[in-house]
C-alpha positions in Angstrom: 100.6 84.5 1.4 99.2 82.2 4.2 97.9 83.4 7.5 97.8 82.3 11.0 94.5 82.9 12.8 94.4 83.6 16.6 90.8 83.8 18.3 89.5 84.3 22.2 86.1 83.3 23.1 84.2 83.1 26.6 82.0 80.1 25.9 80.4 80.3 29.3 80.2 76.9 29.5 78.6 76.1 26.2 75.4 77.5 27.2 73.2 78.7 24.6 71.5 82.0 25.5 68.8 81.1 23.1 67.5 78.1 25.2 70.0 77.6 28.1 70.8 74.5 27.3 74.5 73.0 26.5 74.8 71.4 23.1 78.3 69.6 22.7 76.8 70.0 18.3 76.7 73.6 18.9 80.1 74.0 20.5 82.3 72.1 18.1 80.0 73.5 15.3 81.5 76.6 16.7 85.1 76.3 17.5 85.0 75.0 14.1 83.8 77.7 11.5 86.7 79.7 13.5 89.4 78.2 11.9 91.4 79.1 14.2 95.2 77.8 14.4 95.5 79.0 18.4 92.1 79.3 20.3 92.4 80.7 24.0 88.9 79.7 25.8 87.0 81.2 29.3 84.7 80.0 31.1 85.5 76.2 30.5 84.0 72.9 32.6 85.6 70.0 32.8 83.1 67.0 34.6 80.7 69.3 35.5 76.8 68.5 36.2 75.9 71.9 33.9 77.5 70.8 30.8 76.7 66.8 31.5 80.5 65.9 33.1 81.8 66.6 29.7 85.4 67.9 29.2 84.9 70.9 26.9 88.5 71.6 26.2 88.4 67.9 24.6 85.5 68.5 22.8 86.6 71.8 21.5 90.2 70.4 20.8 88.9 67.5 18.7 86.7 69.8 16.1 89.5 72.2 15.9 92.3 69.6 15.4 94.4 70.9 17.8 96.5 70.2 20.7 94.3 71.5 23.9 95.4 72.2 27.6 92.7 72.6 30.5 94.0 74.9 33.5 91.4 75.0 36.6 91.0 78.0 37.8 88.5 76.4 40.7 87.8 72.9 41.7 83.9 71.9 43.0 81.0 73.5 41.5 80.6 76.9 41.0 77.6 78.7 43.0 77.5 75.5 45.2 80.9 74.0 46.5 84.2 75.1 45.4 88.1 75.6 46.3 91.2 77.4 44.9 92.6 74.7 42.0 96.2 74.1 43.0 99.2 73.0 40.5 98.4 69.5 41.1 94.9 69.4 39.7 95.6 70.2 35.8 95.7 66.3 35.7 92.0 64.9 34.8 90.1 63.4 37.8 86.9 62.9 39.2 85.9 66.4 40.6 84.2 69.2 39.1 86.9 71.4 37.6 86.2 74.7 36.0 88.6 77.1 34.1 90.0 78.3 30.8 91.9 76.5 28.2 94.5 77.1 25.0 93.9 74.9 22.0 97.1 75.0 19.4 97.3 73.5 16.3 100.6 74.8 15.9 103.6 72.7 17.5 103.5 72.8 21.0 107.2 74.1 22.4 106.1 74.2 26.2 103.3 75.0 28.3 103.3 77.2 31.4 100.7 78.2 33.9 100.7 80.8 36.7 98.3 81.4 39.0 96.4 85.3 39.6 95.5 86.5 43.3 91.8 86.9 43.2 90.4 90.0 45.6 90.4 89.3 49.0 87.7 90.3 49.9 83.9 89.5 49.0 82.9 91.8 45.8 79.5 93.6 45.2 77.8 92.2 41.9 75.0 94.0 40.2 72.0 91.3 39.3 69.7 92.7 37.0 66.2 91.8 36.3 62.9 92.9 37.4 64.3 93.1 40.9 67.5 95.1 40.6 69.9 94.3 43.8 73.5 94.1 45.0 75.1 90.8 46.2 78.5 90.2 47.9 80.2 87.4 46.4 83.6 86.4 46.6 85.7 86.8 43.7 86.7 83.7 41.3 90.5 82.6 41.3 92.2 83.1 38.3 95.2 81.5 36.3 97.1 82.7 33.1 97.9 79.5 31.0 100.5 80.1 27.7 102.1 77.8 25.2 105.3 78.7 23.4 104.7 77.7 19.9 106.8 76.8 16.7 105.5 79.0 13.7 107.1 79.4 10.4 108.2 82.8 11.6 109.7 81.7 14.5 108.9 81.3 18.7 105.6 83.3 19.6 104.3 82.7 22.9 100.6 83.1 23.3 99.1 83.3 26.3 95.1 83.4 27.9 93.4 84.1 30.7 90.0 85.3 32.4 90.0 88.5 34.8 88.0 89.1 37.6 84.8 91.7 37.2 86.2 93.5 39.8 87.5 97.6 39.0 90.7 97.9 39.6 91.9 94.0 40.6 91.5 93.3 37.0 94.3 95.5 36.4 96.5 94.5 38.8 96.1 91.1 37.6 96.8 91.9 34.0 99.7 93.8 35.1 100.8 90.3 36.7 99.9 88.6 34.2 102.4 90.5 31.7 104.7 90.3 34.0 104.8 86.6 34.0 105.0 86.3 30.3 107.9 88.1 30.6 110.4 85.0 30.7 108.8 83.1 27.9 109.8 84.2 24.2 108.5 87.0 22.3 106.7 88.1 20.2 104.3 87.5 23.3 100.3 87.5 22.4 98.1 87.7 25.6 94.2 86.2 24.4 91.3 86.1 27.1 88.2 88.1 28.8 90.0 90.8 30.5 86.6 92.4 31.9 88.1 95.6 30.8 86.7 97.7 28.3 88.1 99.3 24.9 91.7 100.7 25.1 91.8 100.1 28.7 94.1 97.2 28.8 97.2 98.9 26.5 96.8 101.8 28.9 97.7 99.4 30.9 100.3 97.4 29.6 101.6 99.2 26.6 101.0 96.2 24.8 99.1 97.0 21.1 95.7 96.4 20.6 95.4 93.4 17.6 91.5 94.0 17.3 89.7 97.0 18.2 85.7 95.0 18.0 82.6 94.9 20.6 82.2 91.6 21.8 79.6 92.3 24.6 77.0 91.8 25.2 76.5 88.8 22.1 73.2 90.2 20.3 74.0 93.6 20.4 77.8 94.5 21.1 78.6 97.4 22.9 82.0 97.1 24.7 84.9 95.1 24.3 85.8 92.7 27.0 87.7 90.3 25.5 91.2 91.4 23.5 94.0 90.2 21.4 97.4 91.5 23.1 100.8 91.7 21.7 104.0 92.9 22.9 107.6 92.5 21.4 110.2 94.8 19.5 108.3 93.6 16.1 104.7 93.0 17.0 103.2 90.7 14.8 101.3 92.0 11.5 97.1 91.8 11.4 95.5 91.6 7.9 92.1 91.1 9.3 90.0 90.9 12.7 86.0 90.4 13.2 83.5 89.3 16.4 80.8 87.2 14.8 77.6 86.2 16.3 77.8 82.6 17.8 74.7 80.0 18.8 76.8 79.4 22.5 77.8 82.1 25.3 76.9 85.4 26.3 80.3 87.3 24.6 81.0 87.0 20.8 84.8 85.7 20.0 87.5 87.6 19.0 89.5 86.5 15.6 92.7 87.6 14.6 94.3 86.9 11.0 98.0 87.3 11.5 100.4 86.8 8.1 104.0 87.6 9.8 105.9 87.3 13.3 109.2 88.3 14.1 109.1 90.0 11.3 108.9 87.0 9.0 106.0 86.1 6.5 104.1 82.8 6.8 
């Protein structure tokens, strides 16, 4: 019996915590000893100075050989210059664009995108280090990107997304961002960094858990951040799910071996 493979990784940009630099080798090398069929991304670049103007979603598209779709979450450079991305800046330009992205190499029924209300106001962040302090910064938008994909058990939607580190406005984001998957076929499948820990986000939702693994911090793992959702009347089946250690990124990924949906075996 054949399986399909779902996976969510932050890649924070590609950076290597080893060296801090970004190695485009290290990235595809990567993405592909997943193996994955559907690969939801965070913490994605697109032209910016960080990662060399590279477009990672491309890069990680072409060594997965899959279909890939960027969605900008903020246009400019973070922790310099940046704005709100709006609908009309999926389309690749010249400006910085960072973001998450959903690499398929299923058949591609549609795409959708809808954007999350980020915290209105500015957020304390813990930096840690010799000198431990508190910074206000303001929060990061946020946008849920999903694909509605052919699979030889029939539609499944799967969706990804990054939430904010803020208590509480995570929630209420993943409670929005259910709600919007709401009009796209199920079985639904919701991949990303949720910034919520454990069991948290079926509390939640009352969507099930597909992987119950630490994926933070990457050398020693203590909570997990970053989940595998599912929702629908028959939730897909999981043989197997693991969070190996990676070269890239700050979070290890999340891989999920499904072998039926709807229902139906592969």
């Amino acid at each position: 019996m054949t399986s399909v493979r779902l996976a969510t990784f932050n890649v924070m940009h590609g950076r290597s915590p080893s060296d801090g630099l970004v190695d485009l080798r290290r990235l595809r090398e990567t993405v592909a000893a997943m193996g994955a069929d559907v690969l939801g991304l965070q913490e994605v670049d697109r032209g910016q100075p960080r990662s060399d103007g590279h477009d990672l979603t491309a890069e990680a598209a072409a060594a997965m050989g899959g279909e890939g779709r960027f969605a900008p979450a903020m246009m400019g450079t973070p922790d310099e210059g940046w704005r709100p991305a709006g609908d009309g800046d999926t389309a690749p330009s010249d400006e910085p664009a960072y973001g998450i992205a959903l690499i398929s190499r299923l058949p591609v029924r549609r795409w959708a995108m809808a954007r999350l209300p980020s915290v209105p106001v500015r957020a304390p962040v813990l930096l840690t280090g010799p000198t431990r302090r508190v910074i206000w910064l303001p929060d990061e938008p946020r946008v849920l990107l999903a694909a509605v994909l052919d699979t030889p058990g029939g539609l499944l939607t799967v969706a990804t997304t990054h939430l904010s580190f803020v208590p509480g406005w995570n929630g209420t984001q993943l409670r929005l961002a259910v709600r919007a998957l709401r009009s796209l076929p199920a079985p639904r499948i919701l991949l990303g960094d949720l910034n919520l820990p454990g069991p948290l986000p079926r509390s939640l939702t009352g969507w099930r858990r597909l992987g119950a693994l630490p994926t933070y911090p990457a050398d020693r793992p203590r909570v997990q951040l970053d989940h595998v959702l599912a929702h629908g009347r028959r939730p897909p089946r999981v043989v197997a799910a693991r969070a190996p250690a990676a070269p890239i990124s700050d979070h290890r990924p999340l891989i999920v071996d499904l072998t039926e949906v709807n229902g139906r075996a592969f």
